[in-house]
N, C-alpha and C positions, 0 to 999 in steps of 0.2 A: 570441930575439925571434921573435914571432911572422910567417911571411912566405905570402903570398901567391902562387899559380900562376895561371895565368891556364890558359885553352883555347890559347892559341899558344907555352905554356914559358915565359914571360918571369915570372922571381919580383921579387916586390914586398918589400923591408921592411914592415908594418904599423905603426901608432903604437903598438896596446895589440894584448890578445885580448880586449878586453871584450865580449860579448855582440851590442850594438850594431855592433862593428866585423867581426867574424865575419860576421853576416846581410849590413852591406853587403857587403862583399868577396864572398860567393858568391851574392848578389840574393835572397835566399830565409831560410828557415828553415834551422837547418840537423839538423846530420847527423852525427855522429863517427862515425870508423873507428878505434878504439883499436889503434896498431902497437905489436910487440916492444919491449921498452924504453922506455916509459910516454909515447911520444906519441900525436899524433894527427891525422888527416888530418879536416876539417872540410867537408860536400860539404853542395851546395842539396839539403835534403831532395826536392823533388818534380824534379829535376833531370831525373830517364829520364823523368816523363810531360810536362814541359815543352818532350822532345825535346830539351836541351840538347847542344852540341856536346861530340866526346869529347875526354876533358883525356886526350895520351897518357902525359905525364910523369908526372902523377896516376897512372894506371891501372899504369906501370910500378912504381911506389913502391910501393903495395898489392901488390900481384905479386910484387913482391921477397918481401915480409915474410909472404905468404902464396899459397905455391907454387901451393893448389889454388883459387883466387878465380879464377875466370871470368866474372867480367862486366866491367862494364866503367865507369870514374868520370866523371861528366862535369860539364860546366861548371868554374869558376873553384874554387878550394879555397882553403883553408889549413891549414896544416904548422906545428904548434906542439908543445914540449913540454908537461906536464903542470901541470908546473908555472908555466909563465905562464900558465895560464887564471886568467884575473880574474874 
């Protein structure tokens, strides 16, 4: 099931991954970060020019799965496999 990060670490259960509930959950358009192993980290598309705060639990996930990513994920996300995108 699809869950929720917030900017302060606190994950959320979601209801669905439907489209609708994605945009809410990160306020925006969004964004995928396809990870190793057919997930996916879902970020406000315009999230760095909105200045969004840095999501650091976010930014560590990516990091894990991709040693050389240097920047940095911000705002609220969500964390889904591939297979629940609706």
């Amino acid at each position: 099931m699809a869950k929720k990060i917030d900017v302060n670490g606190i994950e959320t259960m979601l209801p669905d991954s439907k489209l609708d509930t994605l945009q809410t959950a990160v306020g925006g358009l969004i964004q995928p970060i396809h990870l190793p192993g057919g997930g996916y980290v879902f970020v406000n598309e315009e999230g760095l020019c909105l200045r969004l705060p840095i999501n650091e639990k976010a930014t560590a996930i990516v990091k894990c799965c991709y040693p050389r990513f240097d920047g940095l994920i911000v705002g609220n996300v969500v964390l889904c496999d591939e297979n629940e995108i609706e």
